[in-house]
N, C-alpha and C positions, 0 to 999 in steps of 0.2 A: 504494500500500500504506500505509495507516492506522500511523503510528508505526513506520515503517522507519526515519526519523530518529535518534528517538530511542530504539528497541529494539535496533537493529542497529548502525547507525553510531555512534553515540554509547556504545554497550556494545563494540564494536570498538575506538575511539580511548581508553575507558579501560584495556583489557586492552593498551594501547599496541600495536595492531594495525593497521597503513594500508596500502594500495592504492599503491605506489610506482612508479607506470605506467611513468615516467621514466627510474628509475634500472634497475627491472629490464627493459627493452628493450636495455638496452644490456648484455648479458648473456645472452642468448637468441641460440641457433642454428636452431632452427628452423622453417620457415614463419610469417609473421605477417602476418595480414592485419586492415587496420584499416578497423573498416565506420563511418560515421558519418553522420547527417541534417543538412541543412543550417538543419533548423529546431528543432535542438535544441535546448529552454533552459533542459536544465541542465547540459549541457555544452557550451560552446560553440564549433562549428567550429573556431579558429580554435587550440583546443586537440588536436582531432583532429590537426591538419595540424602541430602542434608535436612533436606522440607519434611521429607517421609518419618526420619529418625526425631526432627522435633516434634513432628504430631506425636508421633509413637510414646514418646517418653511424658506426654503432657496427658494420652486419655488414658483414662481409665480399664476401659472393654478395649484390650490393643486388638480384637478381630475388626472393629470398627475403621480400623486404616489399611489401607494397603496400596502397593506401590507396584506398577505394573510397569517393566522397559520393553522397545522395541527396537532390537536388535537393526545396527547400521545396516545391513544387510536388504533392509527394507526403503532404506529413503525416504523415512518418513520427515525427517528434519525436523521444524521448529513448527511446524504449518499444517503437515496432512498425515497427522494420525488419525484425524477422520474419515483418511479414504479406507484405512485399514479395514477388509471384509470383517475380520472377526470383533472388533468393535465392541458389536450389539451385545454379542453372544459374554463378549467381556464385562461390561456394564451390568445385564442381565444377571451373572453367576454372580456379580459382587456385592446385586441388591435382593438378592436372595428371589429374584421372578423366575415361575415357573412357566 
C-alpha cells in the first residue's frame, strides 16, 4: 500500500496512537492465537515467538494461546497468510468449531 507509512502510521504515532502488542497480551482473557510466516521481513519471526511467550507467561489457561508458523517455504511473507488453503481449517481447530 503506497504511503501506509506515512498516511497511517506516521498520522497514528503523531495522534500518539501505537500498536502495544506486548503490553496488551498481557491483559487479555480471551483466545489468542498468533499466526506468523517465517519469511517475514517486516516482522521478524523471532518477534512472533516473543508476543507468543509474553501472552503465555501473562494467562492463566496457557491452552488459551497458541502460536502457529509458516514455514519460508511457502511465501507467505508479511501479507498473505491468508491465501494459505489451510487457514480455515487452522482457525477452526483453535476455536474448538466443529
Amino acid at each position: 500500500f503506497p504511503g501506509f507509512e506515512y498516511l497511517i502510521l506516521d498520522s497514528l504515532a503523531l495522534g500518539n496512537m501505537f500498536f502495544h502488542s506486548d503490553e496488551n497480551v498481557k491483559v487479555l482473557a480471551c483466545p489468542l492465537l498468533i499466526l506468523h510466516a517465517e519469511d517475514d521481513a517486516v516482522l521478524p519471526p523471532h518477534l512472533g515467538r516473543k508476543l507468543f511467550e509474553t501472552a503465555r507467561s501473562a494467562y492463566k489457561d496457557k491452552t488459551k494461546v497458541k502460536f502457529i508458523t509458516f514455514p519460508e517455504k511457502l511465501g507467505l511473507g508479511h501479507d498473505y497468510i491468508s491465501f494459505n488453503p489451510e487457514l480455515p481449517a487452522l482457525v477452526k481447530d483453535f476455536l474448538n468449531i466443529k
